[in-house]
N, C-alpha and C positions, 0 to 999 in steps of 0.2 A: 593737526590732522583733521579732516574734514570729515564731515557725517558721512560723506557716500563714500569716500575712504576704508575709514570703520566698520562700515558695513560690509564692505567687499573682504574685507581682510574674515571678520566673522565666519560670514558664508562661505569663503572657502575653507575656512581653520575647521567647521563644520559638517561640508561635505568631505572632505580630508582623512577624518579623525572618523566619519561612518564606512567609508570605503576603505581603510584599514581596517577597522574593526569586521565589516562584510565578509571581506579577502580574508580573513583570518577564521573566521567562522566557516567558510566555507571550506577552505584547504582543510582546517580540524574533520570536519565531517565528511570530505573525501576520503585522506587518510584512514582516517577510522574503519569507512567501511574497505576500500582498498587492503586493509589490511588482516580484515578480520577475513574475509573471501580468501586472501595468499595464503595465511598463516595456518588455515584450520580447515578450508575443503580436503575432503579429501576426495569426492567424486557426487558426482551431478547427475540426477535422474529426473526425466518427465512425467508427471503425475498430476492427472486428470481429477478437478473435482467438478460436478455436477451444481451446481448456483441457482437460487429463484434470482430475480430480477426485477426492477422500480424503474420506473422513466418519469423523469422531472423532477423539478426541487424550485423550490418559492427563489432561494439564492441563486442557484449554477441554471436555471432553467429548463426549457422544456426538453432540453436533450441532454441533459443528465443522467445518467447510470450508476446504480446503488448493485452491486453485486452480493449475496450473501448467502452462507449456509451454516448449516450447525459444525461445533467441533466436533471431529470426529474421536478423538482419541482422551477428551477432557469432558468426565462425566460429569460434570457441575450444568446444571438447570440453567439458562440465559446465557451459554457460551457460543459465541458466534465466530466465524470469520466472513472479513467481506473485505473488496475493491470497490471503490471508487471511482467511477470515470466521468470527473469535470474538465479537464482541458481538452479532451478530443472530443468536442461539445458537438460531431458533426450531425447532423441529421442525416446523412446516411447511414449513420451506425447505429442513432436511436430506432429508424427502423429498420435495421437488419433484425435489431434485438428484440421489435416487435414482431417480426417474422417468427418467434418462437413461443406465441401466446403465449397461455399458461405453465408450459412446458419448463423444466430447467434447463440451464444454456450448460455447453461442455465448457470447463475453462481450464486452460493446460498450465502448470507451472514449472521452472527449473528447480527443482528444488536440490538443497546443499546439505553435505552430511559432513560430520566429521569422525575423527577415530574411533569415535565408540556409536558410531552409525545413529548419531545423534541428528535432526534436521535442525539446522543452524541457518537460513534460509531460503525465501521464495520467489522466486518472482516471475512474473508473469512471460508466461511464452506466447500463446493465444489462447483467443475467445471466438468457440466456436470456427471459424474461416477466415477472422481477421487474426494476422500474426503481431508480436510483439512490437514489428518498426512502425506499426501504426497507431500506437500509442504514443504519449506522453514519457517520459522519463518519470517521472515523478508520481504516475500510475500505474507502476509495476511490481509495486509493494503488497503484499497481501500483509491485514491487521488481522488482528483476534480483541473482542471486547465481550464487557458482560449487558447481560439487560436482566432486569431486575424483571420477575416473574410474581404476580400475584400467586399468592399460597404452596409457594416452592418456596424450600431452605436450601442455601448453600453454607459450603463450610470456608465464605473467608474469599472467595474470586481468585484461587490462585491458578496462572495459567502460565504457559509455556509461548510466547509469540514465534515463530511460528507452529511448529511441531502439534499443538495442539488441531491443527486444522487437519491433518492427515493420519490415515488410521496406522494404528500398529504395525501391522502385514506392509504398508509402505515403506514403514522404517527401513 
């Protein structure tokens, strides 16, 4: 068998063995969520939170958008929730979002409850006058993180993803 033989057999034995593995990690995390949505929504409300807003980032560039606000419902010092928006990188939407100086931007979410009126759930519906199909898939996700506070104590960063972004009275 010949070197370029050997080779070809490699790199395909290789891409082969990554696009099974790919395809399998992805159906896994299809599923997952597929099913964690069937299994357990039990009904779906639109709920407005109010976001300051970033434009730019050294990495994703100049039309970058950092969404972010405090947790409303997790009284822990450095609790945040925010979105993301690096793949709809448009410059018309960097400044739309400039259009709102200083101001907080409206961002609307679907949010998911389950039987004991728990949010199990969020994802973005719109921002401000752009709706949801003008987004990314993959930027529709609201997170919750900690930021560590000079001369504030927390007890431990426990938080609830999503739920902790929306207040009580949501529930």
């Amino acid at each position: 068998m010949g070197r370029s033989t050997g080779k070809v057999i490699r790199e395909g034995l290789l891409w082969s063995i990554f696009g099974v593995v790919f395809s399998a990690v992805l159906v896994a995390a299809s599923a997952r969520l597929l099913l964690a949505q069937s299994n357990r929504v039990v009904y779906r409300k639109s709920v407005g939170l109010e976001m300051s807003w970033k434009r730019g980032d050294n990495h994703y560039g100049p039309n970058f958008i950092h969404l972010e606000s405090a947790c409303l419902s997790n009284p822990e010092p450095g609790c945040f929730c925010s979105l993301d928006i690096k793949a709809t990188s448009s410059k018309e939407f960097a400044d739309y979002m400039e259009s709102f100086g200083s101001k907080r931007v409206p961002v609307k979410f679907h949010v998911d409850y389950d039987n004991n009126r728990q949010v199990i759930g969020a994802f973005l519906e719109g921002v401000g006058e752009w709706p949801e199909e003008r987004f990314h898939i993959n930027e529709r996700s609201l997170g919750t993180g900690f930021r560590m506070l000079p001369n504030k104590r927390t007890s431990g960063g426990h938080f609830n993803n999503p739920a902790d972004c929306f207040s009580k009275s949501e529930k």
